[in-house]
VMD Tcl script that draws the C-alpha trace (Angstrom):
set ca {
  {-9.35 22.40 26.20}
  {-9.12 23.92 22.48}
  {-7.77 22.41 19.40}
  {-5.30 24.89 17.99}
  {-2.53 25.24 14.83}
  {0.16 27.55 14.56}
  {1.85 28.49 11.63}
  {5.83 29.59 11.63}
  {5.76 27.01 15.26}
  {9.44 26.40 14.89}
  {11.17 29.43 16.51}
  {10.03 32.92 17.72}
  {7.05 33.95 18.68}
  {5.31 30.40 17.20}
  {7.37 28.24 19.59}
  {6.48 30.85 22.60}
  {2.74 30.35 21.54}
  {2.74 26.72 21.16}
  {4.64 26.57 24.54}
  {2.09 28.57 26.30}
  {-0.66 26.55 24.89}
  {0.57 22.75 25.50}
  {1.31 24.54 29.28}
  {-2.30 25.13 29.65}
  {-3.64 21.74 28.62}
  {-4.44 22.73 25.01}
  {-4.09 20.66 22.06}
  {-1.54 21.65 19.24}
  {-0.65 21.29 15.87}
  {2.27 22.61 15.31}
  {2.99 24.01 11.52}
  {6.06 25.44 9.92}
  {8.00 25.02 6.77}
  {10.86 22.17 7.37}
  {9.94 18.50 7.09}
  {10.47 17.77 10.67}
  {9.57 19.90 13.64}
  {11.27 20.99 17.04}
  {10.41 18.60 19.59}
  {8.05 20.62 21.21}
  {5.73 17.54 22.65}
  {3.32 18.57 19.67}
  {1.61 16.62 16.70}
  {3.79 18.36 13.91}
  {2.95 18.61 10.14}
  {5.11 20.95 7.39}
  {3.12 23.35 6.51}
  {4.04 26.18 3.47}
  {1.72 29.81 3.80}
  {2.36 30.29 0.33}
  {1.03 27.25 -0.73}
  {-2.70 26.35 -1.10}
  {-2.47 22.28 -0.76}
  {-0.65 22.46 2.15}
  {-3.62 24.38 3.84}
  {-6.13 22.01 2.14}
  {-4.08 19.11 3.88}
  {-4.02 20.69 7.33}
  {-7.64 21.33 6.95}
  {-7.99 17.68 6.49}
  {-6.06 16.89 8.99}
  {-7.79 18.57 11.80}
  {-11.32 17.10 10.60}
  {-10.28 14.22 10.40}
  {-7.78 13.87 13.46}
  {-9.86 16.47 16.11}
  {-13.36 16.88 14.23}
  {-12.52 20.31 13.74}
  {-10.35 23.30 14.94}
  {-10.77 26.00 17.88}
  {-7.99 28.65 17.38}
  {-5.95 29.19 14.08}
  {-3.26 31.07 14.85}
  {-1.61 32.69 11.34}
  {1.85 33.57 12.78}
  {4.44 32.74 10.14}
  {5.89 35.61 8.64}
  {9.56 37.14 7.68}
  {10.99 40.07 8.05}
  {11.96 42.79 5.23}
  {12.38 46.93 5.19}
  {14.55 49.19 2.66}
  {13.82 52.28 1.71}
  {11.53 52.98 -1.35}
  {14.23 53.20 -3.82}
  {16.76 50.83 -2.84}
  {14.02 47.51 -1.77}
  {13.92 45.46 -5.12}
  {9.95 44.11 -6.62}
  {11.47 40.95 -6.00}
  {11.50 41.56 -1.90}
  {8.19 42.90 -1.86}
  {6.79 40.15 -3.94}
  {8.27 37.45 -1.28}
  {7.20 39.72 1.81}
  {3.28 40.00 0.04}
  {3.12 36.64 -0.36}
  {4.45 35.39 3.15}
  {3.26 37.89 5.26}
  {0.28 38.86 4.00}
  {-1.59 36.28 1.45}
  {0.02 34.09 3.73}
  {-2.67 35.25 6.10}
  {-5.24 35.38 3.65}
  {-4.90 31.47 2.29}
  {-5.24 30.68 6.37}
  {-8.29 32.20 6.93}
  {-9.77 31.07 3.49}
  {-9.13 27.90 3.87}
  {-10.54 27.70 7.54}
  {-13.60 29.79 7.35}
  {-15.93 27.31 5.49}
  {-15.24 24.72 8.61}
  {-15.40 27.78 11.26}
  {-18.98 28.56 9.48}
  {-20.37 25.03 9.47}
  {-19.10 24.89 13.49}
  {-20.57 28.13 14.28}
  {-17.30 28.97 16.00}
  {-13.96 29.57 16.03}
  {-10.77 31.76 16.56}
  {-8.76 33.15 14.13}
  {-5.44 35.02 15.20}
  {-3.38 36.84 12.94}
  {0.33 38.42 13.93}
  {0.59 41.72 12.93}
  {2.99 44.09 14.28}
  {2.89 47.80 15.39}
  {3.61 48.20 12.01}
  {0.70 47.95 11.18}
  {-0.82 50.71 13.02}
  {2.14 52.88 13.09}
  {4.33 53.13 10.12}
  {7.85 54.49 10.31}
  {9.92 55.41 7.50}
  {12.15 52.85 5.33}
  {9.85 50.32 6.52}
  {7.31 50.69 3.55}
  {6.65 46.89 2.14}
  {6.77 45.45 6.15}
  {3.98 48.25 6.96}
  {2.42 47.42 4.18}
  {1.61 43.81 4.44}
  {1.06 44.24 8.35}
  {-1.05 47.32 7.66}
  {-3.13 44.50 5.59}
  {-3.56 41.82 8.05}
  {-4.96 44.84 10.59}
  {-7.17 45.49 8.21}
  {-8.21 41.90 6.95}
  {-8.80 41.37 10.78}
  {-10.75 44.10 11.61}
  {-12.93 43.23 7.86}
  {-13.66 39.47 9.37}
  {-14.28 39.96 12.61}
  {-17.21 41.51 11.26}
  {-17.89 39.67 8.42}
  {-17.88 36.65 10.69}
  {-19.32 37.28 13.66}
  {-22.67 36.23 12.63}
  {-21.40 32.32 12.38}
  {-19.66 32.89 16.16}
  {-16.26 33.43 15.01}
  {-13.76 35.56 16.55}
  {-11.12 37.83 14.74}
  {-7.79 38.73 16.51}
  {-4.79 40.63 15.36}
  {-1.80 40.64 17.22}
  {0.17 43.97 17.14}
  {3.78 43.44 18.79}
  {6.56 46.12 18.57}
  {10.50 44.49 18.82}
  {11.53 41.60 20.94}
  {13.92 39.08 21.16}
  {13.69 36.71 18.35}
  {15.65 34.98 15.18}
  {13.34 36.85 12.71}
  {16.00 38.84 11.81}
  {17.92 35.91 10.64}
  {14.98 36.13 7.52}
  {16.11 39.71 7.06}
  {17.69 39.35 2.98}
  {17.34 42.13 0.53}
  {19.42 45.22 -1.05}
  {18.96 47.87 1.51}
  {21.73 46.09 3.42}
  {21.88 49.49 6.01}
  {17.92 48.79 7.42}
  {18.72 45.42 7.70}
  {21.80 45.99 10.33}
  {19.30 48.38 12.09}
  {16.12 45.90 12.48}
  {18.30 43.41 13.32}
  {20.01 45.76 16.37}
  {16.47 46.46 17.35}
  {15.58 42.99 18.02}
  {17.97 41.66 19.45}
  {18.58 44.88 22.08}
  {14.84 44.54 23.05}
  {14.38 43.53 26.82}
  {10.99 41.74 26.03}
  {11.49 37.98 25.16}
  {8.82 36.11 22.54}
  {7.49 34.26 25.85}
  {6.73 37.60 27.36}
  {4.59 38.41 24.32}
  {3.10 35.22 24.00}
  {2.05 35.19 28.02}
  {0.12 39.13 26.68}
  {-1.18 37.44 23.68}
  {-2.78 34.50 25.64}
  {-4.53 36.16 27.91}
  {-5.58 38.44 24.69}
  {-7.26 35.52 23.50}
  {-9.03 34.29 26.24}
  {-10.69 37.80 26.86}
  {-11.24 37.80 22.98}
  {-9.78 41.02 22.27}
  {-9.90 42.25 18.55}
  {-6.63 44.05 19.10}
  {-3.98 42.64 21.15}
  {-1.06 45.36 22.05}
  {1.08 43.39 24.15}
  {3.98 45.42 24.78}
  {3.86 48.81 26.19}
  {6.29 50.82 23.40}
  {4.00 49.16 20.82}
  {0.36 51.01 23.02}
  {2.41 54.34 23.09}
  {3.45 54.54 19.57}
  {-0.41 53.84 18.65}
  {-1.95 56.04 21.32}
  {0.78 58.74 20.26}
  {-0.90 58.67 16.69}
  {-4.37 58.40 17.53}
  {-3.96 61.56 20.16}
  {-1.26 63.40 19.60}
  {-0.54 63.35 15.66}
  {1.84 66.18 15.45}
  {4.11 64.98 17.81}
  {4.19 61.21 16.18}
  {4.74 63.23 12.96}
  {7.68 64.80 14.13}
  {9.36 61.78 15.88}
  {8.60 59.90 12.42}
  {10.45 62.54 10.14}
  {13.01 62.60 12.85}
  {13.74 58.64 11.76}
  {13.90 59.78 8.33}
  {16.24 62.42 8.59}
  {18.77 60.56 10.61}
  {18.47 57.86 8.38}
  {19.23 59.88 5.75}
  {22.46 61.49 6.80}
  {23.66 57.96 7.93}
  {22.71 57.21 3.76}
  {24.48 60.19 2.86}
  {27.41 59.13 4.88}
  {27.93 55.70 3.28}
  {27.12 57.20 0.05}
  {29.91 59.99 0.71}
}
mol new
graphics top color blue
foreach p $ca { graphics top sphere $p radius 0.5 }
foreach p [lrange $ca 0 end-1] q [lrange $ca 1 end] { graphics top cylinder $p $q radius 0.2 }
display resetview
């Protein structure tokens, strides 16, 4: 049995994780941003990414409460897109700071206690955009771009104190994340959120992939079968994955021009 918090527990893919865990005997700490929790038959504390005390606490908490921590799962995140010259500094500043330093203040703030335990599991949601990046999506594949790469960077740098590094790489499925779509490129927010919701795969059908990613601990959890083509169609056939890219951008383009017209 493992000791495990989840960030952004409250809906989505968090919920689906916590679910999956508490099914398999696991204990949880469930962690989001709202005072009180979804009943989810888990010891629930508020817990902000973007702000360092609230990590300190939660630190605290599982020293204090469990003697430690097994799995930290850094899953809270939005979602954001626009196109280059339409998403304001103002979007990408709330998307860095969620998505990705969110990530970051988790795994400080956990590492020293992972080190002095000689073990440990860190998993970070990602997305396929982070290994693929199609157009108008530039400050999403950005900051999930980042959390690849912080993963693969500590999964090295801590393997010598017996801690394992995880990144979680979903494409779409069903979920309210694009209820935290907000933002001036108004057009590639109706299309993310038609993507979502039209996907056949549900958050529990990722979470079941990303469970058994963990036990096997996999650096690089693909749990969804568009999300391995898109990344296989990169790393073997670039030309192709060029042209289906700059097909996106020109249809999004004319649909631009349209509106604009």
């Amino acid at each position: 049995m493992s000791r495990v918090l989840v960030t952004g527990a409250a809906s989505g893919l968090g919920a689906a994780l916590v679910s999956r865990f508490v099914a398999e005997g696991h204990q949880v700490l469930s962690t989001d941003v709202s005072e009180d929790g979804p009943d989810s038959g888990t010891t629930y504390r508020k817990l902000d990414v973007r702000t360092p005390e609230d990590w300190d606490a939660a630190v605290a908490w599982c020293e204090q409460n469990w003697g430690g921590l097994d799995i930290l799962v850094n899953n809270a995140g939005i979602a954001t897109g626009g196109r280059i010259d339409v998403e304001t500094l103002a979007e990408w500043d709330r998307v860095v700071d969620i998505n990705l330093m969110g990530v970051v203040r988790g795994c400080r703030a956990f590492t020293p206690l992972f080190k002095r335990q000689r073990s440990g599991h860190i998993v970070n949601t990602a997305s396929a955009a982070g290994l693929v990046h199609p157009p108008m999506m530039s400050s999403y594949n950005t900051v999930k771009a980042g959390v690849v790469a912080l993963s693969e960077t500590l999964s090295h740098e801590l393997s010598p104190y017996g801690v394992t590094v995880s990144v979680v790489c979903p494409s779409f499925f069903r979920t309210n994340l694009a209820d935290s779509i907000r933002g001036a490129d108004t057009a590639m927010g109706v299309t993310a959120r038609q993507l979502i919701e039209k996907s056949p795969r549900s958050a529990d059908d990722i979470a079941a992939v990303v469970l058994a990613g963990i036990k096997k601990k996999r650096r690089l959890i693909i749990p969804d079968r568009p999300a391995q083509l898109a990344w296989r169609t990169k790393q073997f056939a670039r030309p192709l994955y060029d042209r289906q890219m700059r097909k996106i951008a020109a249809r999004a383009r004319q649909r631009a021009e349209g509106q604009d017209g």
